[in-house]
TIVEXMAR-134655 format. One line per 3 residues: number of its first residue (from 1); their letters; for each residue y, x, z of C-alpha. Coordinates in Angstrom, 2 decimals. Layout:
! residues N
NUM> A> Y X Z | ...
END
This chain:
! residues 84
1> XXX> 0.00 0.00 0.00 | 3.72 0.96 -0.96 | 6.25 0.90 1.51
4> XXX> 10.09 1.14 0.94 | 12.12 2.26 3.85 | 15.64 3.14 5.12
7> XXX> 15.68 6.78 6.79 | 19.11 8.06 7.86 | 20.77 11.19 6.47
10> XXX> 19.48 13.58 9.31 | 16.16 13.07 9.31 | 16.25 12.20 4.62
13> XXX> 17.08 16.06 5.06 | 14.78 17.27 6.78 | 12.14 15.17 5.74
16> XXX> 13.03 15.79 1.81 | 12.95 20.03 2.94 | 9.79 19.15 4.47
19> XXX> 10.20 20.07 7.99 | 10.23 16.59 9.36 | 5.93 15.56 8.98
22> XXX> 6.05 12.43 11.17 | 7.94 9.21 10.97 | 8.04 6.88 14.62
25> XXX> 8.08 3.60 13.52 | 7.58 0.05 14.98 | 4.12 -1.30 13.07
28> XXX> 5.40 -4.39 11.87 | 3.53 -3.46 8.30 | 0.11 -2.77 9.41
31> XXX> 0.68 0.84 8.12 | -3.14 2.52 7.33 | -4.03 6.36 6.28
34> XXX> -3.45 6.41 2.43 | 0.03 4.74 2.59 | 2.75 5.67 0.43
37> XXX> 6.54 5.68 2.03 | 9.39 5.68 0.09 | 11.53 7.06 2.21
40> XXX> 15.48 5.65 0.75 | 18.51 7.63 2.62 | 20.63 4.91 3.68
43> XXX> 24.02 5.83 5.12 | 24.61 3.64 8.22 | 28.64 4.30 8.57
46> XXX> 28.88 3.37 4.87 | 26.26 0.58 5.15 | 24.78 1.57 2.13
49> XXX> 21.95 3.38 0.21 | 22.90 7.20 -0.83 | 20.64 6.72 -3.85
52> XXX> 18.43 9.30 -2.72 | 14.79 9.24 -2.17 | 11.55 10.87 -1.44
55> XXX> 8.16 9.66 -1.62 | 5.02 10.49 1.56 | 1.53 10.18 1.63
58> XXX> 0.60 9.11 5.33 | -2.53 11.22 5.75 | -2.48 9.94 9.92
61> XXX> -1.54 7.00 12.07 | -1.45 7.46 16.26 | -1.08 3.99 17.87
64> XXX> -1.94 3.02 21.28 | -1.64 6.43 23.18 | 0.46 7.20 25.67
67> XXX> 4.15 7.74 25.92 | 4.64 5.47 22.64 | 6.16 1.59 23.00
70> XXX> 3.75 -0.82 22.39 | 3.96 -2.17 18.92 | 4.86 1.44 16.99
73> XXX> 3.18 3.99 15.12 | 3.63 7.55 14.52 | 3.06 8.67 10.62
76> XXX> 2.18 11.26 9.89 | 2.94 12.35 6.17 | 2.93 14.94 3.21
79> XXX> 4.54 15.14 0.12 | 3.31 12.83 -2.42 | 1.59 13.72 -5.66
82> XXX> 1.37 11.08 -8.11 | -1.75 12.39 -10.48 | -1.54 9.66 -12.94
END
């Protein structure tokens, strides 16, 4: 499944530069291992999309463990490679 997503500037960078490998997010999509994010900068003083994007494979999703609010997930995720 494809899901499109708002990420804020400081974390599109460092996600795009591939430093950033997890995403926190509340599970209100079911997310599963195979998952594709695309991730859309969205610029929340402007209230609008940058236009910039990058797409993530979820290769792992923690739920239920300690430490993390009931009801979200932490993704993680690698650069996607389309191959078709």
């Amino acid at each position: 499944m494809t899901h499109e997503l708002k990420i804020h500037p400081q974390y599109f960078r460092d996600v795009s530069l591939n430093l950033k490998k997890v995403e926190i997010r509340k599970n209100d999509r079911n997310y599963q291992e195979r998952d594709i994010l695309i991730l859309n900068e969205w610029d929340p003083e402007a209230q609008k999309y940058t236009g910039n994007q990058v797409k993530r494979k979820v290769t792992y999703v923690l739920k239920d463990c300690p430490g993390l609010i009931d009801g979200y997930v932490i993704l993680q995720m690698i650069p996607y490679e389309n191959s078709n």
